[in-house]
KOLKE-241481 format. One record per residue (C-alpha): residue number from 0; residue in one letter; x, y, z. Coordinates in steps of 0.2 Angstrom, whole numbers, plus 5000, padded with zeros to 4 digits. Example, Ala and Ser with C-alpha at 12.3 -4.5 7.8 and 13.67 -1.06 7.14 Angstrom:
BEGIN
NODE  nr rest    X    Y    Z
NODE   0    A 5062 4978 5039
NODE   1    S 5068 4995 5036
//
This chain:
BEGIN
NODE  nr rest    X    Y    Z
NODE   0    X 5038 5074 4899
NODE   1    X 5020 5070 4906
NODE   2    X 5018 5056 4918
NODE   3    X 5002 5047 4916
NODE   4    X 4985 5054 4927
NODE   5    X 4977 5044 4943
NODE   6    X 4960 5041 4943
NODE   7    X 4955 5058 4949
NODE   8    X 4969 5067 4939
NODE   9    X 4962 5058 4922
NODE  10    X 4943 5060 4928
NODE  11    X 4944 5079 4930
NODE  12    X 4956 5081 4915
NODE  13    X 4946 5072 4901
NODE  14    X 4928 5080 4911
NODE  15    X 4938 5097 4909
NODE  16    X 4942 5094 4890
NODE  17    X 4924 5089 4884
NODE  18    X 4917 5106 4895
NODE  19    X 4928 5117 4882
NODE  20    X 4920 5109 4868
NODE  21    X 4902 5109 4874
NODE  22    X 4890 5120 4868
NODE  23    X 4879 5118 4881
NODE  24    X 4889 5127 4894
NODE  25    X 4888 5145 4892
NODE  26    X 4904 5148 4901
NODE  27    X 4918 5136 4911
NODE  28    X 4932 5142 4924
NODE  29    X 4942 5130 4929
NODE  30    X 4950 5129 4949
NODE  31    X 4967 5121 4954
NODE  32    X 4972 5122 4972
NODE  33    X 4968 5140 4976
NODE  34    X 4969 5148 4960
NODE  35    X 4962 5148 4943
NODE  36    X 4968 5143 4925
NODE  37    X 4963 5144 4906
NODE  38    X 4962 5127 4898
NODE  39    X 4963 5109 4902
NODE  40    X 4980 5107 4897
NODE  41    X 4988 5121 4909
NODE  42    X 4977 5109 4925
NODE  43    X 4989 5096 4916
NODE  44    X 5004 5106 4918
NODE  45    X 5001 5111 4935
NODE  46    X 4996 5094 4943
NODE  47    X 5012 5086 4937
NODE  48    X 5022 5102 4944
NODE  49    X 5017 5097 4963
NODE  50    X 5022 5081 4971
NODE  51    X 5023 5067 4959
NODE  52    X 5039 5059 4964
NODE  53    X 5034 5043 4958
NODE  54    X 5049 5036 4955
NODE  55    X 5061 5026 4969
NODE  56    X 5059 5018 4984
NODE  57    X 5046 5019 4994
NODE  58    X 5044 5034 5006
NODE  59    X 5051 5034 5023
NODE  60    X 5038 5032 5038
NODE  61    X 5044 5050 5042
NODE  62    X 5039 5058 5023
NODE  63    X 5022 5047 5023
NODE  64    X 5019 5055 5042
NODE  65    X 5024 5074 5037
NODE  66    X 5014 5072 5020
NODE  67    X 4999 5067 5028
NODE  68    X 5001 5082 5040
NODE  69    X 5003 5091 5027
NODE  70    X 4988 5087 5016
NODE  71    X 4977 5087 5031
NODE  72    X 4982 5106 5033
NODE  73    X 4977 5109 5014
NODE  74    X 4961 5101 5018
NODE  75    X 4955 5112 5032
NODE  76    X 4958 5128 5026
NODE  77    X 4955 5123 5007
NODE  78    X 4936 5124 5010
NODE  79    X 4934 5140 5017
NODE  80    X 4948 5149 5006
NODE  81    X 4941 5142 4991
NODE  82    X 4923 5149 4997
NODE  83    X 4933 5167 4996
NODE  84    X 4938 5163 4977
NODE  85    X 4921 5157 4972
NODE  86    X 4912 5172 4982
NODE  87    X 4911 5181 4962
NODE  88    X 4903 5167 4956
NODE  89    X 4889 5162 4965
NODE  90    X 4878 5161 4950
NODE  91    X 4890 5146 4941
NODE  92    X 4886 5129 4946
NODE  93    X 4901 5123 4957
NODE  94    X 4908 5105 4952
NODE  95    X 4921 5096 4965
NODE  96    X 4929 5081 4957
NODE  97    X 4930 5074 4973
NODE  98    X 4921 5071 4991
NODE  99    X 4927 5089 4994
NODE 100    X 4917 5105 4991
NODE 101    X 4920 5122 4996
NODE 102    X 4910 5135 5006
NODE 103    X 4900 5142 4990
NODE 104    X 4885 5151 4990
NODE 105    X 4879 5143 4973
NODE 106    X 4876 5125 4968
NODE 107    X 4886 5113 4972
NODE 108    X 4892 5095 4964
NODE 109    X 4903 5082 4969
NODE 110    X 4907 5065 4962
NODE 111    X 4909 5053 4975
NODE 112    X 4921 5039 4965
NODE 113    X 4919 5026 4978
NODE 114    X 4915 5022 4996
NODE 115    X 4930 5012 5001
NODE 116    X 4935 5021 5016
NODE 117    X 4920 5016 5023
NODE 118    X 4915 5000 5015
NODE 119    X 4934 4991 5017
NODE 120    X 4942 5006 5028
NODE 121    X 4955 4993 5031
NODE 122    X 4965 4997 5013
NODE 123    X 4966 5017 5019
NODE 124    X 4976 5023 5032
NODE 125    X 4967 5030 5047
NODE 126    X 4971 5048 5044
NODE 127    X 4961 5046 5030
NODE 128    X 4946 5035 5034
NODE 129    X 4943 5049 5049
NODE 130    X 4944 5062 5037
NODE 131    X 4930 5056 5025
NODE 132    X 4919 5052 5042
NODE 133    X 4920 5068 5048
NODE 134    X 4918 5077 5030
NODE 135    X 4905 5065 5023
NODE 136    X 4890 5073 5032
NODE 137    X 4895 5090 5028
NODE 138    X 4895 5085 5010
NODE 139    X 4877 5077 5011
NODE 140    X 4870 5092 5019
NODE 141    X 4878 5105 5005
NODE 142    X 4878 5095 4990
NODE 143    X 4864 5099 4977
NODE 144    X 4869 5083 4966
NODE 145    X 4880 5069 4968
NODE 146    X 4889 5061 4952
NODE 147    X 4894 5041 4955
NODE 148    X 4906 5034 4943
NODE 149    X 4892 5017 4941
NODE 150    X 4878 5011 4950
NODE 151    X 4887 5000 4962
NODE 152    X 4895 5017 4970
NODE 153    X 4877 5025 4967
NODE 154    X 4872 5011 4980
NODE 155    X 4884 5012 4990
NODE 156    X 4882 5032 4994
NODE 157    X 4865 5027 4998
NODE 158    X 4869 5012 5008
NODE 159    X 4879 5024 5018
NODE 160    X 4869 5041 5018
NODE 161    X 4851 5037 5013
NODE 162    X 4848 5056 5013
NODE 163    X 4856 5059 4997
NODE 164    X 4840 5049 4987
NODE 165    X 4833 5057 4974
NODE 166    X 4849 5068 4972
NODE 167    X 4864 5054 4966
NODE 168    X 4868 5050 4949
NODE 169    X 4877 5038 4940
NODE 170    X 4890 5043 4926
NODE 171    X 4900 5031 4918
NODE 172    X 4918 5035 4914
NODE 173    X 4928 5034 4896
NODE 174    X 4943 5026 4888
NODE 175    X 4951 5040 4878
NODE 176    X 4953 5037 4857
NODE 177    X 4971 5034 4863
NODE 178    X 4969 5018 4867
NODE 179    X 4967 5004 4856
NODE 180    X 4973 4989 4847
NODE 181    X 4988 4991 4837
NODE 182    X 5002 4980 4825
NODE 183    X 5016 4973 4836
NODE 184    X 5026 4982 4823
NODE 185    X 5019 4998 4829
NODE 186    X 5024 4991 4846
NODE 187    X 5041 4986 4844
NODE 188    X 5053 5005 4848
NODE 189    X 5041 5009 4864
NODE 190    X 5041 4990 4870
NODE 191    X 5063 4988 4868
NODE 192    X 5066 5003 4878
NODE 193    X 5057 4994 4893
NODE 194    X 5062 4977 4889
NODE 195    X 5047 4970 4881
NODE 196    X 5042 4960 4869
NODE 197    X 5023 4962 4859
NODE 198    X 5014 4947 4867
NODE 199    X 5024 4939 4880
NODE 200    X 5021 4949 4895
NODE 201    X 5004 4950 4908
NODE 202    X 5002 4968 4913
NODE 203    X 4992 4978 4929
NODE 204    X 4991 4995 4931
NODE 205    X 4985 5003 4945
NODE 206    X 4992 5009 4964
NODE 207    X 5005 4997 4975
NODE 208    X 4994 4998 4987
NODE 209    X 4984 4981 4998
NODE 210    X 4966 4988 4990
NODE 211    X 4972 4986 4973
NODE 212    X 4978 4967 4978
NODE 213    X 4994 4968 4970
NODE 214    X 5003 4959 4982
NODE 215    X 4988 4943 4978
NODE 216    X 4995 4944 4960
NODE 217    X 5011 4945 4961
NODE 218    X 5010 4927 4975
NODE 219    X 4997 4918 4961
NODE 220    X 5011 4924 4947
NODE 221    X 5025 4917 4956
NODE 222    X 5017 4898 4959
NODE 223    X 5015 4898 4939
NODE 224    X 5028 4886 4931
NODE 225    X 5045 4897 4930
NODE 226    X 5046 4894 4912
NODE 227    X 5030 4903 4909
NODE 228    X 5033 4918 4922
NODE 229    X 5051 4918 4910
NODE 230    X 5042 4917 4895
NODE 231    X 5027 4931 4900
NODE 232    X 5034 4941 4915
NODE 233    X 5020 4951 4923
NODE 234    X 5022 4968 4921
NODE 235    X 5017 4982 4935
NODE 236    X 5015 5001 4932
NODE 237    X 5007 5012 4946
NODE 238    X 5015 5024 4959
NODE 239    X 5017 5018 4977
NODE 240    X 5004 5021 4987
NODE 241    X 5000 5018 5008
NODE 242    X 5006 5004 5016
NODE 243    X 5016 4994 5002
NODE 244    X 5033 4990 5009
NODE 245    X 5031 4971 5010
NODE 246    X 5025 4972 4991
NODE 247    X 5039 4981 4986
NODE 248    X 5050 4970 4994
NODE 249    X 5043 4956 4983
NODE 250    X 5043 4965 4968
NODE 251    X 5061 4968 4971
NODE 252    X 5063 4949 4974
NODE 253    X 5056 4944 4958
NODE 254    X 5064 4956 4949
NODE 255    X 5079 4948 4952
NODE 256    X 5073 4933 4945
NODE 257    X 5069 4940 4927
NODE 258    X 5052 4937 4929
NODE 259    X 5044 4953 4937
NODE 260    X 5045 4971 4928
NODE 261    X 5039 4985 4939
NODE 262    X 5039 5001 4926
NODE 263    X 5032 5013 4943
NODE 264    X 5024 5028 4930
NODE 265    X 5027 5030 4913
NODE 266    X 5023 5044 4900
NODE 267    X 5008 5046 4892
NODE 268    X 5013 5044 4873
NODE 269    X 5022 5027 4880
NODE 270    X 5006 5019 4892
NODE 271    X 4992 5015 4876
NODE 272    X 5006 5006 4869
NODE 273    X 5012 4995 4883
NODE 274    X 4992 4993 4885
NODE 275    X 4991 4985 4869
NODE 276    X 5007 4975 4867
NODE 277    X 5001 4965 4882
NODE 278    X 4997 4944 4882
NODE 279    X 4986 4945 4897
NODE 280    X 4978 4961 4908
NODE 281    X 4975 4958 4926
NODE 282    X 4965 4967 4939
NODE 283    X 4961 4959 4953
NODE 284    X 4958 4974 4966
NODE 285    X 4947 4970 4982
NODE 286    X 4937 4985 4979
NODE 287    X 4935 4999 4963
NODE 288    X 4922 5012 4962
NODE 289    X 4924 5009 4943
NODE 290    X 4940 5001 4937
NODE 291    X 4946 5012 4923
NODE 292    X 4961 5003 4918
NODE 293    X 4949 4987 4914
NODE 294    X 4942 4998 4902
NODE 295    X 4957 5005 4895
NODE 296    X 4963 4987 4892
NODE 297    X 4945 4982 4883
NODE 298    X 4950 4996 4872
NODE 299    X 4967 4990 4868
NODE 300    X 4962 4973 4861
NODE 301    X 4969 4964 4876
NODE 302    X 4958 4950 4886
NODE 303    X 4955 4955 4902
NODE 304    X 4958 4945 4921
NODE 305    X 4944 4954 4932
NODE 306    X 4938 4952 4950
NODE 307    X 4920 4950 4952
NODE 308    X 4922 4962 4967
NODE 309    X 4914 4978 4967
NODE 310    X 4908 4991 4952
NODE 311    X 4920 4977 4940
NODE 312    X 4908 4967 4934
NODE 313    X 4898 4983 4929
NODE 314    X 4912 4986 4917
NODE 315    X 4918 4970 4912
NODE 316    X 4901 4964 4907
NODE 317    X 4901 4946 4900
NODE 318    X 4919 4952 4891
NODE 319    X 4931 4948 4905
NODE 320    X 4936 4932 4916
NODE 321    X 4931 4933 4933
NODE 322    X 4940 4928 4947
NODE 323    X 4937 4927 4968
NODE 324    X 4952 4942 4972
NODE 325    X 4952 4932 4989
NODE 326    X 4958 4914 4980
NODE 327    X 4979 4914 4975
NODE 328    X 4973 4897 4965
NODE 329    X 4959 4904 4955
NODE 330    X 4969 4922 4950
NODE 331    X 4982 4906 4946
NODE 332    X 4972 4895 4935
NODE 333    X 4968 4912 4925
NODE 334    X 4982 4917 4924
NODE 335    X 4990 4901 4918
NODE 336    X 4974 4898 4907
NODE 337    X 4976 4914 4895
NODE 338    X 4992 4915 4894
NODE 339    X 4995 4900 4885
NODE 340    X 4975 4899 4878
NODE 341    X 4979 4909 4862
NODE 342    X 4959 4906 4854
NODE 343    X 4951 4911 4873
NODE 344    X 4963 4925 4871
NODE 345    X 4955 4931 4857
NODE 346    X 4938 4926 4859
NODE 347    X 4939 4938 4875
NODE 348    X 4951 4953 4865
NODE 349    X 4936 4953 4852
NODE 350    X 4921 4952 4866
NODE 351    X 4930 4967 4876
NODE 352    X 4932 4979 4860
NODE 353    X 4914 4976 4858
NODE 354    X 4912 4980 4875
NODE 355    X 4925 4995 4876
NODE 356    X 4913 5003 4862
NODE 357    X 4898 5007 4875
NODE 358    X 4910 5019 4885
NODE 359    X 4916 5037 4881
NODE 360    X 4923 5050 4887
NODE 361    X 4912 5061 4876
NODE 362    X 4896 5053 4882
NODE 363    X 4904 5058 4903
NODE 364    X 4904 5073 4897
NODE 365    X 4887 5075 4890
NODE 366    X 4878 5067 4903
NODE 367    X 4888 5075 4916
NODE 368    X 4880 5093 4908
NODE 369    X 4863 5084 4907
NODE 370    X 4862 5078 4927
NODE 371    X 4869 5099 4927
NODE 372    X 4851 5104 4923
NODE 373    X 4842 5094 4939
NODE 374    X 4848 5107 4948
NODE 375    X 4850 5122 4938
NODE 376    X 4833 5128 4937
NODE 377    X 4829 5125 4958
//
């Protein structure tokens, strides 16, 4: 059984499926690690056979330490075996995913997906903000073109490495068809097997992790009335991520209460559908490069709790409450606001379908080929 995509994971996945329909690429290979495969859906297969141990308690200091060895490893030598692979095809245009490109003698691409490690390096661990300082500048001398998931990351790249003007730009991400607003009765088998009922629960998805402010949303939750966290628990679903061990503990806490649900990842065919039985989504994170599970929630018919922090607003639009991620008493008063203010509810639900509309998966993929051609031809 599949386990739903992270950002990057969902990013290359959907990219990867709207290159095999394209007829404007004459031919598509597709990398994983250090080898190659056929078709989007064998990437699929392969990136849930490596480590997705999702599930549990958080890992011991000890694991997080020998992971991050392990991945630092992979990340030194990945470059220059990958420019060995690649040697054949110097002709392609080489497309990174990520802030990591390889030694290719062709073009190269990269979409940078946010700045975070240097704009709040505080959310990352240190192994990983002096990774991206010491990487970023060979990125900006090889890359021929640099894909931002919005124009707040657009600005941010530049705000950082100025060089890159004239070579960055911005491509919005998609909602798959998959998501979308559906009958409570077409809810109610998914829903039971996790405990849920179609309307009565307030749901983030997203990381544990302090960037994504969880911990903030889970202290403005708890000083609602208990009979209205009883009433709509609030629902998390994310893997753990860096430094999270004080949120799990209060996530354990609550959900001794009955008023706290943490679901850690669920399948694919079971998330739309947990999306979409929702009262209230919430996503208060200090700092997104996009925010694609405000857009996923937009297209599920469910209103929408946002920070005005970052590249949200950019997404949101006017279809979304804003909030300070920095004020517990304002994510509060939203909260408590939607979830018992059934026409504001709606009024934003409609607003946020409306909006949902302007985003596609299909139109990344096109205009990821058409920022192809600034470089092809040089």
């Amino acid at each position: 059984m599949l386990m739903s995509l992270t950002g990057i994971g969902r990013y290359t996945y959907e990219l990867a499926k709207g290159f095999r329909k394209s007829p404007l690429l004459e031919k598509v290979k597709f990398q994983f690690l250090l080898g190659w495969v056929d078709d989007p859906q064998t990437l699929i297969d392969k990136y849930h056979s490596g480590d997705k141990a999702h599930a549990g308690a958080p890992a011991s200091p000890f694991k997080q330490w020998a992971h991050a060895q392990a991945r630092s490893a992979f990340w030194a030598v990945s470059p220059t075996i990958k420019g060995i692979i690649t040697a054949p095809y110097k002709d392609y245009i080489y497309h990174s995913p990520s802030f990591v490109l390889p030694h290719f003698a062709g073009k190269c691409v990269s979409t940078v997906h946010d700045m975070s490690a240097f704009r709040v390096p505080q959310y990352h661990p240190e192994f990983r903000v002096r990774y991206q300082e010491k990487i970023f500048p060979h990125l900006v001398k090889k890359g021929n073109l640099f894909i931002t998931d919005s124009e707040f990351s657009k600005r941010e790249l530049l705000d950082f490495f100025p060089a890159c003007e004239n070579r960055v730009v911005s491509v919005a991400l998609g909602a798959d068809p998959v998501f979308q607003k559906r009958d409570k009765e077409a809810l109610a088998s998914v829903l039971a097997a996790y405990g849920l009922q179609a309307g009565a629960y307030t749901l983030s998805v997203g990381t544990i992790e302090p960037r994504k402010n969880v911990e903030r949303l889970i202290d403005a939750y708890a000083s609602l009335p208990i009979e209205l966290r009883l009433h709509c628990p609030l629902v998390l679903v994310g893997g753990q991520g860096w430094n999270s061990a004080n949120i799990h503990h209060k996530i354990g806490l609550y959900s001794a209460q009955g008023w706290l649900k943490y679901l850690h990842f669920v399948p694919d065919s079971d998330l739309p559908l947990i999306y979409s039985g929702a009262k209230v989504f919430a996503c208060i994170s200090h700092y997104e490069g996009f925010g694609l599970p405000v857009l996923e929630a937009m297209a599920s018919g469910v209103p929408v709790i946002c920070s005005n922090a970052a590249s949200l607003p950019e997404v949101g639009g006017e279809a979304v409450l804003y909030v300070d991620p920095e004020q517990t008493e304002e994510v509060r008063d939203a909260l408590a606001q939607l979830i018992v203010d059934d026409v504001k509810c709606a009024h934003l639900a409609t607003l946020g379908l409306a909006r949902a509309q302007l985003f596609s998966w299909e139109r990344a993929a096109e205009q990821t080929i058409e920022a192809y051609t600034h470089i092809a031809g040089r």
